[in-house]
C-alpha angles and dihedrals in degrees: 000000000000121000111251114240119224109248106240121245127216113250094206117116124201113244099180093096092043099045089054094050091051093048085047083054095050091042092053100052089041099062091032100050124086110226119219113254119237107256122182107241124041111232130183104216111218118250135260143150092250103131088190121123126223112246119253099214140043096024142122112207125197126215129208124199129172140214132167102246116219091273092063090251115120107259116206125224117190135204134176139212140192142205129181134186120329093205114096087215088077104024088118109064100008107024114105093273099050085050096044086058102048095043093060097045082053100052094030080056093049098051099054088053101053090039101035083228134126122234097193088216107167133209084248084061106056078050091063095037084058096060086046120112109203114345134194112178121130110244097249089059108037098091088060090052091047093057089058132106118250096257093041085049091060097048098047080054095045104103090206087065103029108032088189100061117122138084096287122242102194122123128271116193119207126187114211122216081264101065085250117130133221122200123193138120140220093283093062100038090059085058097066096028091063083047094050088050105112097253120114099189089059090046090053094037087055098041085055094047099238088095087067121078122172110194108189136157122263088238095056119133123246090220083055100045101040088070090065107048096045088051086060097048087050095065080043103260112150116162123055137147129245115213114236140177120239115257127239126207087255088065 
């Protein structure tokens, strides 16, 4: 009797199931996942066991980045920025754009009080501020940067190639029709100017200490920190929230 031969069977498997799962995976993360936005200095946040999540609306959010000035000191460079109201109910007088506007007029109104300079800012302009992410420039010069091209953007905000980039923090002295005299700085003008501008939910978030993020490297610093912070103890305000990594169990 002959030996039966096994009839062969194919090897091929059929991937069509398993390619439109895998699209319907990507598709989903895609549109599910919240991408990081490009900031303009890289910072590694220190470490700590606080779970808590920074909140993803109605916040302003200061970074910190760091350089060694030409005297050998740390020099800091600061950038801000702001996020409204997530809920498209209110995009249009409390949503990012609407308080990136009005942020900007503010600050751009109240330097030119305390300096007596214009800072030719345009309604144009508070357009383009709108679409920016975290931004550093000094007032007087924030219409010439808004004229810029993207990449041109990036590099006038890049501290290895412009060491005075950064939000400034040196005194301006104002004397009042009294005779009486204010002191305060950009810094410190922005902050009010993101409180006064027109979004409740901001002004509550930063009262109750949940509207302010500090985002700073590990390596900062406490001379350069400690500026900040009492700047923002001196417009009184007093609760604010510093950005950390959580920490593993190698740290």
């Amino acid at each position: 009797m002959g030996k039966v031969k096994p009839k062969r069977k194919s090897t091929l498997i059929d991937m069509t199931a398993m390619s439109d799962v895998t699209v319907l995976l990507l598709t989903f993360f895609m549109l599910t996942s919240t991408f990081l936005a490009k900031e303009p200095v890289t910072v590694i946040t220190p470490s700590s066991v606080q779970e808590k999540k920074v909140p993803v609306e109605n916040v302003a959010t200061i970074l910190v980045g760091t350089t060694q000035g030409t005297d050998g000191k740390e020099k800091a460079h600061i950038f801000m920025s702001i996020l409204g109201a997530a809920d498209e109910e209110n995009a249009d007088a409390w949503g990012t754009k609407a308080v990136k506007r009005n942020a900007l007029q503010n600050a751009a109104t109240e330097y030119e009080k305390y300096t007596g300079k214009s800072t030719g800012i345009t309604s144009s302009d508070l357009d383009k501020f709108a679409e920016l992410n975290s931004v550093g420039v000094p007032l007087a010069q924030m219409h010439e940067f808004l004229q810029l091209k993207v990449e041109k953007q990036d590099e006038f905000q890049d501290p290895t190639k412009n060491p005075n980039i950064g939000i400034p923090m040196d005194e301006i002295v104002f004397t009042n029709a009294d005779g009486s005299k204010e002191i305060t700085n950009e810094f410190r003008i922005w902050m009010r100017a993101i409180n006064n501008a027109g979004n409740p939910q901001l002004s509550d978030a930063i009262k109750g200490g949940e509207g302010i993020a500090v985002k700073a490297d590990k390596d900062t610093k406490y001379e350069t920190m400690h500026q900040i912070l009492n700047d923002l103890q001196t417009i009184k305000m007093n609760r604010f929230s510093v950005m950390t990594a959580l920490k593993t169990e190698n740290d």
